[in-house]
N, C-alpha and C positions, 0 to 999 in steps of 0.2 A: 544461612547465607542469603545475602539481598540478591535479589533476582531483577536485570533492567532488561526492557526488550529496546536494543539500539538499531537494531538490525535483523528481519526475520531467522537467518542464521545463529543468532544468540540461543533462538532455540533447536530442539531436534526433530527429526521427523518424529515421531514418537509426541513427543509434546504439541509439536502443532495441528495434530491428529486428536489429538485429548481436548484441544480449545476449541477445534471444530465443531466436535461431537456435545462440547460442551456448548457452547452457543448454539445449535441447533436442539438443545434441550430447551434451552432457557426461551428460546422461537419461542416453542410449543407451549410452553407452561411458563406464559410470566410470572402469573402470578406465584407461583411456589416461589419466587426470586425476590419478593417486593422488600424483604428486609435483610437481605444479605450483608449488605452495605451500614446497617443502621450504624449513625455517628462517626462514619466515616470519611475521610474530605479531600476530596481532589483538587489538586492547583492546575489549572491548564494557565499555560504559558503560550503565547500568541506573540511571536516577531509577522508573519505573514496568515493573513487573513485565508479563512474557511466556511462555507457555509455546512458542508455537509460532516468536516472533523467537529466542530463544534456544537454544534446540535444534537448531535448522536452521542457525543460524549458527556454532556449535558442531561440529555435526556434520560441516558444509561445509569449514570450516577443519580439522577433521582427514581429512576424508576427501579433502582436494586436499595431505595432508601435513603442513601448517602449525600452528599451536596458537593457541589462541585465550583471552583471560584476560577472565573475568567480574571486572567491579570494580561491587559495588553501590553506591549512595549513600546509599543507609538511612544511613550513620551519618555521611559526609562530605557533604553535600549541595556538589554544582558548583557553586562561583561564591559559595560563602560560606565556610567554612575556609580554600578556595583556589579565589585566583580563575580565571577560564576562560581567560584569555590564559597564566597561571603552567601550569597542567593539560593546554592543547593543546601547551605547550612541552616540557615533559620527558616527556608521552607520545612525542611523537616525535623524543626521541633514543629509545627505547627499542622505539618498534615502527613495523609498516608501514604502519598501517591504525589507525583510531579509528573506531569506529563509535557511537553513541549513542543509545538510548530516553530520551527527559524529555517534561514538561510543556509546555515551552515554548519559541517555533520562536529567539527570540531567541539561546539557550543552543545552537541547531547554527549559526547563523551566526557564532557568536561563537569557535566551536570552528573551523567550515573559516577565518574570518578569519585567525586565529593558528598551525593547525596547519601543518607542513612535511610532513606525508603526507595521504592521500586522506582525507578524512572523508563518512561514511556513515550516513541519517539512519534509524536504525531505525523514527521514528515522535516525531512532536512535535507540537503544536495547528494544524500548517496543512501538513502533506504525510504521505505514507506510500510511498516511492515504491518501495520492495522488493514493496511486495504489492500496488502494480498492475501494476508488469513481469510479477508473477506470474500475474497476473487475465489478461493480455492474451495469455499463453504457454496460460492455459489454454482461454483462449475459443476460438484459434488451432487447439488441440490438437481441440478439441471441433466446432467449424464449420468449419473447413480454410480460417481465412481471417480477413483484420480487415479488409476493406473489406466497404460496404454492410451494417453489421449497424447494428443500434438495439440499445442499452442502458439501461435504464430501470433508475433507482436510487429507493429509498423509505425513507421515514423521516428520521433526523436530515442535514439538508447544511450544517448548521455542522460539519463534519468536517472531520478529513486526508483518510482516503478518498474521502469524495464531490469535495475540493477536486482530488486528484490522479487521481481517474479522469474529473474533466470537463478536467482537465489534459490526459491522453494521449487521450482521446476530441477534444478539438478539436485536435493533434496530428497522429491520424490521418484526420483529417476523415470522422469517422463520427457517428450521431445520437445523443444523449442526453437522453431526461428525467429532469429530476429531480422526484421528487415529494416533496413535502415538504407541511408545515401554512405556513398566511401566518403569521408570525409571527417578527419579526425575530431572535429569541432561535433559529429552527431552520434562519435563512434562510444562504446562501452570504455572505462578506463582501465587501466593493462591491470591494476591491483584488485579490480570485479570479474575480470574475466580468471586472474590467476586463483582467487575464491574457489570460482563456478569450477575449473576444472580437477580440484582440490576435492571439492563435491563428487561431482560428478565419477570420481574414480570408485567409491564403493558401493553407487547407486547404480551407475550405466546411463546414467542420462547423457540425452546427445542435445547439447546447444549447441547452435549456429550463428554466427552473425555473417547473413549473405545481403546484395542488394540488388535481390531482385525481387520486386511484391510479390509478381506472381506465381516464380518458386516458390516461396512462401506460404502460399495458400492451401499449397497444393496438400490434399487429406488433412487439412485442418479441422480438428473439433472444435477450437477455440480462438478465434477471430479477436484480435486485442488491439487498442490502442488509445492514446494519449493525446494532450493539450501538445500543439506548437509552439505557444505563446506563453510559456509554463510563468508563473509570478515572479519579477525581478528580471526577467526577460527585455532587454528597452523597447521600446516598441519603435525606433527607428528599424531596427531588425528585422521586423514584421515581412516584409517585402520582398526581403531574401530568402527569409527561413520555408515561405509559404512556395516561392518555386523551387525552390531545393526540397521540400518536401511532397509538392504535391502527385511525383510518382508513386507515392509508398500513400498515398490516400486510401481508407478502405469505402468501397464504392460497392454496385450491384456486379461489376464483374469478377473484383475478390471474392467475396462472398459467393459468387456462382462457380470459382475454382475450388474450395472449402469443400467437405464434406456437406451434401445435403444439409442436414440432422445441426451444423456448425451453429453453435450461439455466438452474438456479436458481444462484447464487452467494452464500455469505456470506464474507468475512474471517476469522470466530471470533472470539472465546467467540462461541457463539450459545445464546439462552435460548428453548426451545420456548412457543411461546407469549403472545409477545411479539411480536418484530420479523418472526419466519415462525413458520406452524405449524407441528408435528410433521409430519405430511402430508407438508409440501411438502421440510423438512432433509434426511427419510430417504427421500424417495418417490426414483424414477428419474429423473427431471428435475436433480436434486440432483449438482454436481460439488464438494463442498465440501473435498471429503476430497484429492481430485487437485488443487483448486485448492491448499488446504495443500500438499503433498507439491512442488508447484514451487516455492513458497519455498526450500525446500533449493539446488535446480538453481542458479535465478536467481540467486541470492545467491552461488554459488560465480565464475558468470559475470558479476556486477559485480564481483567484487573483484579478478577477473582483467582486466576491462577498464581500471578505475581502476589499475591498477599497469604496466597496458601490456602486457600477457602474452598476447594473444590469437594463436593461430597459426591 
């Protein structure tokens, strides 16, 4: 059976525990990995621009061997020159793997529907789930552990990211706030939250959406948050979003309500000043840079899970 990751929920705790473990092998010993891949060929699909999905995915497929082909849509937009059932079809006669960044979550359903190989959601308006595997390999890496932590996320949770880390957070049945503004324009949507507590009932995890930062902080191991200004966003917006958001800023007095010991996490682009201050991106607390750097890993070790290749 083909296996797509659309959503980190596609897979189980159990599996996303085996990709961790696997990526944190493949860390340590590239080179045992350098021909995993041989002759095999990844499409990445690009409706919205990435520096750090790209590169790492890029760099993973060749350094596990294989080749990986950027096709932009700047100029053929999916699903309108050519439709997406046409696009998942003669992508795979031709490769192993489809992976794709777009707008919008319809357009990766639409893709694993059709496709005959793995399809792999770089990031669409309702999951992210390469860079919570990544988030959770790093927090793992960092606390020597994913039970009994609390994670407190701030700022926008009409997101991928916030939807797929309250995803693997009631998954692993650990805590999460989320803090956000009451405001239905920044709130979780009722068909994520009805997910999460679907989850949540055989694990025990307790999600929150409260707004209040600094409830939130409070005995936090894991300090999280995201772009304002997320891509497709107008930027007439800008003006608004930024005072409506900037109570839920994470700053030196979150972090001082946090558990000591708390690491800070962002996804990237991050804009000083905005969603965290300078302080807190570059201070010690700050794993951003290592959380990036597991994208690589993890991504090698989905693509080797989806294709079956795990020894």
């Amino acid at each position: 059976m083909i296996r797509h990751l659309t959503k980190i929920s596609d897979f189980t705790k159990e599996e996303c525990e085996k990709i961790i473990e696997k990526s944190v092998e493949i860390k340590a010993n590239k080179e045992k990995y350098h021909n995993m891949l041989r002759n095999k060929v990844l499409l990445m699909i690009f409706e919205k621009p990435s520096l750090r999905t790209r590169v790492s995915f890029e760099t993973g497929m060749t350094q596990l061997g294989g080749h990986a082909i950027f096709y932009s849509l700047k100029d053929s937009p999916l699903g309108k020159k050519e439709n997406i059932h046409d696009t998942a079809k003669c992508a795979s006669r031709y490769t192993d793997l489809i992976a794709a960044r777009v707008f919008k979550r319809e357009q990766i359903w639409e893709l694993a529907k059709y496709s005959d190989v793995p399809v792999i959601n770089m990031l669409d308006d309702f999951a992210h789930p390469c860079q919570i595997l990544c988030d959770f390999q790093t927090i793992k890496e960092k606390k020597g552990r994913l039970e009994n932590i609390k994670l407190s996320y701030f700022g926008d949770a009409k997101n991928n990211v916030t939807y797929d880390l309250m995803r693997m957070s009631a998954m692993f049945g650990i805590t999460m706030d989320v803090a956000c503004p009451d405001n239905v324009d920044y709130s979780p949507e009722k068909v994520v939250l009805d997910e999460i507590m679907e989850l949540s009932k055989s694990s025990g995890a307790k999600i929150n959406v409260i707004h209040d930062a600094n409830e939130a902080a409070k005995v936090s191991d894991v300090v999280y948050t995201d772009s304002w200004m997320s891509y497709g966003i107008p930027a007439g917006e800008e003006e608004k979003r930024v005072k409506d958001f900037i109570p839920f800023q994470v700053n030196s007095k979150i972090m001082s309500i946090a558990k000591p010991d708390a690491i800070f996490m962002n996804c990237l682009p991050a804009m000083r000043g905005y969603e965290q201050t300078a302080d807190v991106i570059d201070g010690t607390q700050s794993v951003v840079f290592d959380q990036a750097e597991n994208r690589l890993h993890v991504q090698k070790a989905i693509m080797l899970f989806l294709l079956n290749m795990f020894k």
